[in-house]
TIDREN-700255 format. One line per field, with one value per residue: residue number from 1; residue in one letter; x, y, z of N, C-alpha, C in turn. Coordinates in Angstrom, 1 decimal, m for minus. Layout:
# TIDREN-700255
nr <- [NUM/...] .
rest <- [A/...] .
n.x <- [X/...] .
n.y <- [Y/...] .
n.z <- [Z/...] .
ca.x <- [X/...] .
ca.y <- [Y/...] .
ca.z <- [Z/...] .
c.x <- [X/...] .
c.y <- [Y/...] .
c.z <- [Z/...] .
***
This chain:
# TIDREN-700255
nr <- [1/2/3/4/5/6/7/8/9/10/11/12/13/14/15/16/17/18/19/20/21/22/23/24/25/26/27/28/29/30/31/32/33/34/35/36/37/38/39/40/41/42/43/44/45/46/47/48/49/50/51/52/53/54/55/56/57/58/59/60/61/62/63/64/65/66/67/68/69/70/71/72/73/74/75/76/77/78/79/80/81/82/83/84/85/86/87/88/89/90/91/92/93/94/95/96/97/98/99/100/101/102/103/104/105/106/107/108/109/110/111/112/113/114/115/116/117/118/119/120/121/122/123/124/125/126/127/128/129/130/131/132/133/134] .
rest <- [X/X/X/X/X/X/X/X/X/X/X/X/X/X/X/X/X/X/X/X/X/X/X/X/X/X/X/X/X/X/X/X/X/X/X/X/X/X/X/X/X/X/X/X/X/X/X/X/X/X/X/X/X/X/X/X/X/X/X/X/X/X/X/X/X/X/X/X/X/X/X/X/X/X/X/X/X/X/X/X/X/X/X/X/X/X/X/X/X/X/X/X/X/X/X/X/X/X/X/X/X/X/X/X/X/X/X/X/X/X/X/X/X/X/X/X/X/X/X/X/X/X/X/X/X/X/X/X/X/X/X/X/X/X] .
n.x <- [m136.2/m133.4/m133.3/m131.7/m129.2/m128.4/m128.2/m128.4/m126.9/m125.0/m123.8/m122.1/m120.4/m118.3/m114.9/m113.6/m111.4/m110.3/m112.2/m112.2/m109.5/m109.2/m111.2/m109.5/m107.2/m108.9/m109.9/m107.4/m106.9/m108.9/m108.4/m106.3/m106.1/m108.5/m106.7/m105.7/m108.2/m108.6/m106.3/m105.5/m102.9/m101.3/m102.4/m100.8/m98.3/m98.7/m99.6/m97.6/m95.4/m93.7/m92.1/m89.5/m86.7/m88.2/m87.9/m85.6/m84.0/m82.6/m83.1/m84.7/m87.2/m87.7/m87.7/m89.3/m91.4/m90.9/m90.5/m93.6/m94.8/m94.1/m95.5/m98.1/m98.4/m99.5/m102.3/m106.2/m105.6/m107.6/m109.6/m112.6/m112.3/m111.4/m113.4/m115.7/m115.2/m114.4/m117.7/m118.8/m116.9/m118.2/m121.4/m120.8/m119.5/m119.7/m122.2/m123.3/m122.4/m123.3/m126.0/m126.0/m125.4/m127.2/m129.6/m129.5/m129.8/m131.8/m132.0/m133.9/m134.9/m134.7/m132.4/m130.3/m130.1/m128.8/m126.6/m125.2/m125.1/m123.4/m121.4/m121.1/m120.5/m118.5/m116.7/m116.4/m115.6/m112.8/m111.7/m111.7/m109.9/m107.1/m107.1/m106.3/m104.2/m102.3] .
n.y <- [m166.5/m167.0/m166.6/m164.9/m165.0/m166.1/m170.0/m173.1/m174.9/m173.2/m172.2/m174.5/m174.7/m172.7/m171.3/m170.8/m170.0/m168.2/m165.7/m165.0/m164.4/m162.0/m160.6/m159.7/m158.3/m156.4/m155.0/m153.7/m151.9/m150.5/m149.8/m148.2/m146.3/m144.9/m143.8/m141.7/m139.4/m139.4/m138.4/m135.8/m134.5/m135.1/m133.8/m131.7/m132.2/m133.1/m130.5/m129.1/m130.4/m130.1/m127.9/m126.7/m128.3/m129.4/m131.8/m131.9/m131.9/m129.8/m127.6/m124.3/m125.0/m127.4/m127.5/m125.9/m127.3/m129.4/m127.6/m127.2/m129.7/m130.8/m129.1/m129.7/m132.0/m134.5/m133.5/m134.1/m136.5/m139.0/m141.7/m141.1/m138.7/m140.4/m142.1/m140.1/m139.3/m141.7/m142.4/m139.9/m141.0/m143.0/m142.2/m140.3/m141.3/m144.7/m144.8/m143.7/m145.2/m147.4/m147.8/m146.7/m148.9/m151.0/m149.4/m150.3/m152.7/m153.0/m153.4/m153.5/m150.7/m151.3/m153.6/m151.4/m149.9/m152.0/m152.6/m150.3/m149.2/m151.7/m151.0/m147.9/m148.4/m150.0/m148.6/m146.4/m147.6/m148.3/m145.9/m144.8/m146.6/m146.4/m143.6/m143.0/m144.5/m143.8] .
n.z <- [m87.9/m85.8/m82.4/m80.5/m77.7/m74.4/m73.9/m72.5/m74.1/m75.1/m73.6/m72.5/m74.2/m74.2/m74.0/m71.3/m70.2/m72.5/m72.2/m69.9/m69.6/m72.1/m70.6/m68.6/m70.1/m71.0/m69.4/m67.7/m70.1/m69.9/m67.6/m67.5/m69.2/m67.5/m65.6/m66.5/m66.4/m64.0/m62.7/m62.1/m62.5/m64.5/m67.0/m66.3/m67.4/m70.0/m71.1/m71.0/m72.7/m74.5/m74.2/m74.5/m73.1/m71.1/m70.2/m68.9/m66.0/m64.8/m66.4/m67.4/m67.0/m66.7/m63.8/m63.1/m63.2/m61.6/m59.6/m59.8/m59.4/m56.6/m55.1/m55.8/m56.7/m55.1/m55.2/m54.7/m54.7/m54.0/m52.4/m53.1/m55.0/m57.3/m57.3/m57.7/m60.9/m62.1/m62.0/m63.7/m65.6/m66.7/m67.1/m68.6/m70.9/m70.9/m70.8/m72.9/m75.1/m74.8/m74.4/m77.5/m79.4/m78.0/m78.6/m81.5/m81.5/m81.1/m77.8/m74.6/m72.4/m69.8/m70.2/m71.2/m68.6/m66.9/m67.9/m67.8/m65.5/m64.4/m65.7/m64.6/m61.6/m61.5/m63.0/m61.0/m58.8/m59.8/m60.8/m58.3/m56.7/m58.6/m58.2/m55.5/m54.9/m56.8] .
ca.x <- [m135.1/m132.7/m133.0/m130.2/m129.4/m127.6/m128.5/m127.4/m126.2/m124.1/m123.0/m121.1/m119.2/m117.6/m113.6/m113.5/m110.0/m110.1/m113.2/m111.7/m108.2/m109.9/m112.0/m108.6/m106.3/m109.6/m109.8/m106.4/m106.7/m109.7/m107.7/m104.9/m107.5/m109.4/m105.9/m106.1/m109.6/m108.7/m105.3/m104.7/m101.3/m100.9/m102.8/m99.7/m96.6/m99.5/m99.8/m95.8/m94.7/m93.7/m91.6/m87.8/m86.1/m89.5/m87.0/m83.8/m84.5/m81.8/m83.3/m85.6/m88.6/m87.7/m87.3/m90.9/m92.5/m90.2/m91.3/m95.1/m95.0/m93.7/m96.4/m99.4/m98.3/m100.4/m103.3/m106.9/m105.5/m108.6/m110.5/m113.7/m112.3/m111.2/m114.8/m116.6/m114.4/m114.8/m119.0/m118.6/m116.8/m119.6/m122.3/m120.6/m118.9/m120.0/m123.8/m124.0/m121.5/m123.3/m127.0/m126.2/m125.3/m128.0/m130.6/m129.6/m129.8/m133.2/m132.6/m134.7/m134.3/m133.7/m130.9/m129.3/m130.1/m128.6/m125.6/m124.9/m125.1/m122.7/m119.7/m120.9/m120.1/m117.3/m115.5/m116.1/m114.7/m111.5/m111.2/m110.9/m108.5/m106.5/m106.2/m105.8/m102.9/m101.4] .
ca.y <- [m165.7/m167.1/m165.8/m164.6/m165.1/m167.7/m170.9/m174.1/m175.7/m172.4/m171.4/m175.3/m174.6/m171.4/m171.1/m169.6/m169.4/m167.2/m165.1/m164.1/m163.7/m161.2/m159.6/m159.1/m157.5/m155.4/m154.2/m153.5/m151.1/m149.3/m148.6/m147.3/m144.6/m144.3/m143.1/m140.1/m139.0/m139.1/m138.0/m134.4/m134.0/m135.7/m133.3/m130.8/m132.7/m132.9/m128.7/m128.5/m131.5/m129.8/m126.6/m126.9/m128.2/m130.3/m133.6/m131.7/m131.9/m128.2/m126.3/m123.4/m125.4/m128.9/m127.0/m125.1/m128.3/m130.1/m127.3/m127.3/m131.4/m130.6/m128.6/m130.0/m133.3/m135.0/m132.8/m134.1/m138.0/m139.3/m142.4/m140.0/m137.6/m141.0/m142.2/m139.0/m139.0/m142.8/m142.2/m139.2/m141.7/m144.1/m141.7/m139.5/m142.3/m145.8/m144.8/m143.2/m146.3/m148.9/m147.1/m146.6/m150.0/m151.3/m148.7/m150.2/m154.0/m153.6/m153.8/m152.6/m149.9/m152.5/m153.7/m150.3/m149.9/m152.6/m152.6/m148.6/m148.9/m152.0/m150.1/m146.9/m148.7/m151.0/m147.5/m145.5/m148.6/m148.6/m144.5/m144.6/m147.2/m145.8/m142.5/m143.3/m145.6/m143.8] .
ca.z <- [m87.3/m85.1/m81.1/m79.6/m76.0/m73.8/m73.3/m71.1/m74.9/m76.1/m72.4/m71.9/m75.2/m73.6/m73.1/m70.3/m70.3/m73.4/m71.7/m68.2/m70.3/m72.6/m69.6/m67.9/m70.9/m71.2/m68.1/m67.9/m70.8/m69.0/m66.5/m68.1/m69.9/m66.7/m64.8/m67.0/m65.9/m62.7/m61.9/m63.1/m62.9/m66.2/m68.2/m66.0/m67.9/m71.5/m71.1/m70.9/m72.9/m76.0/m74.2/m74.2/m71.4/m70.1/m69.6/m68.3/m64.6/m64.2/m67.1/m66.2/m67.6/m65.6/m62.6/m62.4/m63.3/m60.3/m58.3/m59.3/m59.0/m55.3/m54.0/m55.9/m57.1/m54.5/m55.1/m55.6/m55.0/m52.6/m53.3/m53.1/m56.0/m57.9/m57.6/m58.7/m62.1/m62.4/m62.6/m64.9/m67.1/m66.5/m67.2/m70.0/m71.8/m71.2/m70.9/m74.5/m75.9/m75.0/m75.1/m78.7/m79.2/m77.7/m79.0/m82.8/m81.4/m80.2/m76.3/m74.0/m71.4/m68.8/m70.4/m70.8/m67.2/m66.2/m68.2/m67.7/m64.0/m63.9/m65.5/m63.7/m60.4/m62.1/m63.1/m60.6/m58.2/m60.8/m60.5/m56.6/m56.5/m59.6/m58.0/m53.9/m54.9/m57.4] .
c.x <- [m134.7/m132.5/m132.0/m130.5/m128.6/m128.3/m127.8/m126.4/m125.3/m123.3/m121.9/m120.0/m118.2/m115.9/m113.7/m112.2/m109.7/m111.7/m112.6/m110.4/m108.6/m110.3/m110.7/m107.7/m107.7/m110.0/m108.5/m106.2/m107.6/m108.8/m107.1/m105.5/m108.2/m107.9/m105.3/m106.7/m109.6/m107.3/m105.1/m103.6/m100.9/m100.9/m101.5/m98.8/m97.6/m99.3/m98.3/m95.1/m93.9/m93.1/m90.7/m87.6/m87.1/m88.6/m85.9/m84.5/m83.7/m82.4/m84.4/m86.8/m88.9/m87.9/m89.0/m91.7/m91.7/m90.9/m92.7/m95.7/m95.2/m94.7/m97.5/m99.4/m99.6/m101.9/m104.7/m106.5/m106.3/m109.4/m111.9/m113.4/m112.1/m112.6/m115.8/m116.3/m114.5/m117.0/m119.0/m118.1/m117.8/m120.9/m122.0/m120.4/m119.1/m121.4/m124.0/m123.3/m123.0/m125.2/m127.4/m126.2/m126.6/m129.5/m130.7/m129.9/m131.3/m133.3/m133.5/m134.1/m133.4/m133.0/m130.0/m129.2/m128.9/m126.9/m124.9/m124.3/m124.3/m121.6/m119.8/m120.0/m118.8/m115.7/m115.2/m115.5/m112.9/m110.8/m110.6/m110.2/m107.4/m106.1/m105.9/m104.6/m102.1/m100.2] .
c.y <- [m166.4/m166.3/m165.6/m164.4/m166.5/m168.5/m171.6/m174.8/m174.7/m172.0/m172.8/m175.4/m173.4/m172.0/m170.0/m169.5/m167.7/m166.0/m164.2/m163.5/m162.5/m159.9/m158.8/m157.8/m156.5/m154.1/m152.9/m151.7/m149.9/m148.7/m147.9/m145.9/m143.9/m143.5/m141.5/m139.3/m138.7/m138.8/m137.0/m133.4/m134.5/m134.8/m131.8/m131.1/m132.0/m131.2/m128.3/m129.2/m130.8/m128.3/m127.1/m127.1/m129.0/m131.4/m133.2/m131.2/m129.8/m127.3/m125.4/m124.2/m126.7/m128.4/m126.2/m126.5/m129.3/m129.5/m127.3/m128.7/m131.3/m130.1/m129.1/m131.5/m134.3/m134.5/m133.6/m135.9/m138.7/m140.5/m142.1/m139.7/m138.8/m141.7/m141.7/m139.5/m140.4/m142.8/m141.4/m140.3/m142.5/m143.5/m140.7/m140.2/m143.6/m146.0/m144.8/m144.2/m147.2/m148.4/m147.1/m148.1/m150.8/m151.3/m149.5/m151.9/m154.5/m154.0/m152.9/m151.6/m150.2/m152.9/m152.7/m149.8/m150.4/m152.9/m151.5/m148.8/m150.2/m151.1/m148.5/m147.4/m149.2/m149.2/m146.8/m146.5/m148.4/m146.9/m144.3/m145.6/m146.6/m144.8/m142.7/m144.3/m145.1/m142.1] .
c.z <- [m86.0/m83.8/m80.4/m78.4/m75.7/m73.4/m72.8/m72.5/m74.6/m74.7/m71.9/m72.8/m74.9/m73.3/m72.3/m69.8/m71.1/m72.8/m70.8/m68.7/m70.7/m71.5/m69.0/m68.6/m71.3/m70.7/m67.9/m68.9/m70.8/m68.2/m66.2/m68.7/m68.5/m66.0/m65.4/m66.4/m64.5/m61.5/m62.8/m63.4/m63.8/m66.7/m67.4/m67.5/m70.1/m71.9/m71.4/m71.6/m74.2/m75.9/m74.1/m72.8/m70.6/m69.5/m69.1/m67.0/m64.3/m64.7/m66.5/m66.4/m66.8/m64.3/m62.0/m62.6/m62.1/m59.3/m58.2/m59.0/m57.2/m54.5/m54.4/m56.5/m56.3/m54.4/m55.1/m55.2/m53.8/m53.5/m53.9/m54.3/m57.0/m58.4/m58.6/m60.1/m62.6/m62.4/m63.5/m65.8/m67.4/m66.9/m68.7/m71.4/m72.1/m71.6/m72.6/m75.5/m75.8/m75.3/m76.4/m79.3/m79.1/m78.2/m80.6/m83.0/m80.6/m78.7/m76.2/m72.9/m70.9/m69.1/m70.1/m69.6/m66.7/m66.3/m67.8/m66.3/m63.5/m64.3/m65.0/m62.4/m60.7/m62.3/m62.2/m59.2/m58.8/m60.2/m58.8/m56.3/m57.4/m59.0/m56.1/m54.0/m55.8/m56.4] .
***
């Protein structure tokens, strides 16, 4: 049986073009998911999307969502609160992904340790910038 793992041969054949590209359009599409998780004035417009009148800024339905944007729009947008909500994803979602994953590939703990607890920190880095800037 064939060992899997990197070596100095298999790691000089690497595009690392096509690697860091990848990493980036990957990222990218975390982050776009993570700005969900941690701005909750979305899941406002999601709750109301689908009442008459949501997209006519005059109607009575544009107009309470203008004014609840107004007073709480900013609500909740702290690099702190973007944090928390970036470990929750890290802990709810990437742990038990990659865990499983792992658990069926024969790692060990240490791995899932080690893996778990970089995109804990990786996300919850991503969540408090995502939401203090948005």
């Amino acid at each position: 049986m064939k060992e899997a793992g990197l070596t100095t041969e298999s790691l000089a054949g690497a595009n690392m073009l096509k690697i860091f590209g990848f990493t980036y359009i990957l990222s990218v599409l975390a982050a776009f998911i993570l700005q969900f998780m941690v701005i909750h004035q979305f899941g406002v417009y999601s709750v109301l999307a689908d009442q008459p009148g949501i997209n006519d800024a005059t109607s009575e339905m544009g107009l309470y969502y203008a004014d609840f944007m107004s007073k709480y729009g900013n609500t909740f947008h702290t690099f702190k609160h973007g944090v928390f909500h970036g470990v929750l994803a890290g802990i709810f979602f990437a742990l038990p992904v990659l865990g499983i994953n792992s658990l069926f590939d024969r790692k060990s703990f240490k791995y899932i340790a080690i893996n778990a607890g970089f995109w804990i920190v990786t996300l919850a880095l991503m969540g408090g910038i995502i939401c203090q800037f948005s």
